[in-house]
N, C-alpha and C positions, 0 to 999 in steps of 0.2 A: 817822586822818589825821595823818599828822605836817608839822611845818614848819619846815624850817632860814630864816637869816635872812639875807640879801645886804647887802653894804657898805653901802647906801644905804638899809638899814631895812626895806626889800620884803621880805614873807611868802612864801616858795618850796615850797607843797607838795610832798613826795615820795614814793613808793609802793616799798618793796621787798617781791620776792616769791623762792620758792623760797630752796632752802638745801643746792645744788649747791657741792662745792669749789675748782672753780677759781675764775680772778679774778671780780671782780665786773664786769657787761653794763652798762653804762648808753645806757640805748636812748631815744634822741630823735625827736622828733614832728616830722611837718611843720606847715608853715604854722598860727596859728589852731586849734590843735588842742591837746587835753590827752593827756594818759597813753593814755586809751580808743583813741587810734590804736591801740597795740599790744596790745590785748585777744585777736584773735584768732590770736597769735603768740607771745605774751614765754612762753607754756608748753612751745613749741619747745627752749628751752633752758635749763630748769629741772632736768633729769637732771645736766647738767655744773657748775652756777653760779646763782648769783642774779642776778636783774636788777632793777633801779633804773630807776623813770622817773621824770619828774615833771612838774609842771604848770607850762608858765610861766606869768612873771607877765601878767597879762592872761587866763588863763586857769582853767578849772577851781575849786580852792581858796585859788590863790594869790593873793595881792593883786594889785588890778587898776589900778596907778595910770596917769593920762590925762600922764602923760609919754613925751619920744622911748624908742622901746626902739630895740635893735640886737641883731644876731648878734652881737658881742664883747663885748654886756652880756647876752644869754641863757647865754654861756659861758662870765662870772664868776658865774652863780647857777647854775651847775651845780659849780663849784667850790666854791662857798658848803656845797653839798648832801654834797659829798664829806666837805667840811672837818668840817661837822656828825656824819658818820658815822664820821669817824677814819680816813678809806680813801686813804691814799697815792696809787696810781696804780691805773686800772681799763683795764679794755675800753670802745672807745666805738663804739656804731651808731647813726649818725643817717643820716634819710633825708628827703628833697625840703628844707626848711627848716633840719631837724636836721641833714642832712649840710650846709649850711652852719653852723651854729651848731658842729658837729662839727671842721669845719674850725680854725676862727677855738683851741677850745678844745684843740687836738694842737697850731697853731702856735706860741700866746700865753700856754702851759700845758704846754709838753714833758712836762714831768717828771711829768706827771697821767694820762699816757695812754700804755697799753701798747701796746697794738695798736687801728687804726683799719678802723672799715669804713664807706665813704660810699656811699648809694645814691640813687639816683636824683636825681641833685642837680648843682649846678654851681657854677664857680666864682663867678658873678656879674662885676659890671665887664661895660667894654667886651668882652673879651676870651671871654664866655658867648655861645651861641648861645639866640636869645629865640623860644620860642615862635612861631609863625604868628600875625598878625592875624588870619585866621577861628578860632584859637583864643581868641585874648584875647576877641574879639564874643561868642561864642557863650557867655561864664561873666556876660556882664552882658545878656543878652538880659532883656526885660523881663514876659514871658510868666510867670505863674503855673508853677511849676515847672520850667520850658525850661532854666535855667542852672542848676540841681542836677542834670537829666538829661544836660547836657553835660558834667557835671564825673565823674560816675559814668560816661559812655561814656569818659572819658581816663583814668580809676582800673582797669576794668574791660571784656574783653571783653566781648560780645553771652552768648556762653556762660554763663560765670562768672555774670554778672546773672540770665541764666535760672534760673540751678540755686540761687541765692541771693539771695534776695528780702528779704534786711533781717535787723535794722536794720542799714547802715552805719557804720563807728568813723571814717573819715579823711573825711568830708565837712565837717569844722569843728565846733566848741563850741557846741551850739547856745544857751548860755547868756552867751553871752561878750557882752556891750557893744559896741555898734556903734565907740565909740571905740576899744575895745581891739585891735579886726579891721584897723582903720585902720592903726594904731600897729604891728600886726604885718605887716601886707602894706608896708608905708616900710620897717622894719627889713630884711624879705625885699628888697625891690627894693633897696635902697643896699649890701647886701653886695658884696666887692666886694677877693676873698681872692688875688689872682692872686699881690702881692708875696709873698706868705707864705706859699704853696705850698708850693715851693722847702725852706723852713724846717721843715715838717716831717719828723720824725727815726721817728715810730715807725711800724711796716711796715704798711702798707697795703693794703687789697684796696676797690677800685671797682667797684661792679655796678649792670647797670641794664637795663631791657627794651627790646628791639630796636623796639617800638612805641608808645614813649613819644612823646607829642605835647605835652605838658602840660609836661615839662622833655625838650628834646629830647635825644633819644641821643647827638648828638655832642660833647654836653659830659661825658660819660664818659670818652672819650680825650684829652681837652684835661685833664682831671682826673691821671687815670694818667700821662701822660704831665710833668705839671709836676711831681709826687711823685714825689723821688727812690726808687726800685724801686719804686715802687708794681703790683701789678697788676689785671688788667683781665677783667673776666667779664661777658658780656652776655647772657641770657634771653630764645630767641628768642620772637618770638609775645606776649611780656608788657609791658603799660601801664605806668601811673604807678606803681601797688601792685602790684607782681609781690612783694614780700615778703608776703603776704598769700594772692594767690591764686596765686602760684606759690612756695608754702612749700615743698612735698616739695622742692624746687632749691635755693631759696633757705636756708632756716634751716639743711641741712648744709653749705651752700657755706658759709654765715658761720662755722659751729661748726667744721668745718675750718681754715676760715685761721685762727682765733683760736688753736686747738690748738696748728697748726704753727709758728705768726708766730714767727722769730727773734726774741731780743733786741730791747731798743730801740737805735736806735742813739745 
């Protein structure tokens, strides 16, 4: 396990794998979650590239301190992580959390990020479209298991679940501190990237699944649409994790744009 060190002293474990030659993937997690989100994936594109994840803080092996965090401090220790490695500018894929943390690190980091690809995610602000109330009820239900089987019925087809029975990598850290959960779901809710949309320069591609409930779909074209060129690919039929359980789509759609993605601008 390795660990770069962030302005503020925080421990930022990081994992690179594969030893593909194009640029380097740096692939971000949602919500409450470590690297292990992208286990059943970051091999998808290990023939082209290495990819980099890491753990935030509050998570995994990185230090867990009981202060405010934020998406524009998860995407100075992703900088942190870069700087550690010597690595100029990369590739960046974040998705639900990470594609804001992705955000925040292409607007307030130009020059670090070559090409972007945000999934299933939003901008946050006023200007996001928020989940359903019988969404938000049904992940605090109080039932023995009820709200981890609501969270896997919005990550996952009826299907998918049938034919894959465990373990799960994006259902959260199950080791993480109640505080730290806290500290990450304030940072996720106050995101809040509308002004600095706009400001990102490097080419873009948004994707997201047509039956997303969990981060609704209409925040994909309010996405594409505020990123100058950005474009817009939606996977019919697919949830929250459609990079997971709709990989054959998904990982060439990303290893495509990344290929073609023009210049930064």
């Amino acid at each position: 396990m390795q660990h770069a060190t962030a302005p503020d002293g925080v421990r930022i474990a990081y994992q690179v794998q594969g030893a593909g030659a194009g640029p380097l993937l740096v692939l971000l997690a949602g919500q409450a979650n470590n690297h292990h989100w992208w286990d059943g994936v970051r091999d998808d594109f290990h023939a082209d590239r290495s990819t980099l994840t890491l753990d935030y803080r509050g998570t995994g092996e990185s230090d867990k301190p009981d202060l405010p965090y934020s998406t524009e401090g998860f995407a100075q220790d992703v900088v942190a992580v870069l700087d550690e490695l010597g690595v100029d500018r990369a590739d960046v894929y974040g998705t639900s959390m990470g594609g804001r943390v992705a955000q925040q690190l292409a607007a307030r980091h130009p020059h670090r990020v070559r090409a972007l690809v945000l999934g299933c995610t939003s901008p946050g602000g006023p200007h996001a479209v928020e989940r359903h109330n019988d969404v938000r009820k049904s992940l605090v239900q109080q039932q023995p298991g009820a709200a981890r089987q609501a969270l896997l019925d919005l990550m996952y087809t009826p299907a998918w679940l049938a034919a894959h029975p465990g373990p799960y990598r994006t259902l959260g850290d199950p080791d993480m501190p109640g505080y730290a959960q806290r500290r990450h779901l304030a940072a996720s809710n106050r995101h809040d990237a509308w002004a600095l949309l706009p400001d990102i320069g490097a080419p873009t591609l948004v994707v997201h699944g047509t039956d997303d409930l969990l981060n609704p779909t209409a925040n994909a074209p309010l996405l594409a649409d505020r990123i100058p060129g950005a474009r817009l690919h939606l996977i019919p039929g697919a949830r929250h994790a459609y990079f997971e359980e709709f990989r054959t789509v998904a990982s060439p759609l990303v290893l495509d744009f990344l290929t073609t993605a023009p210049q930064h601008r």
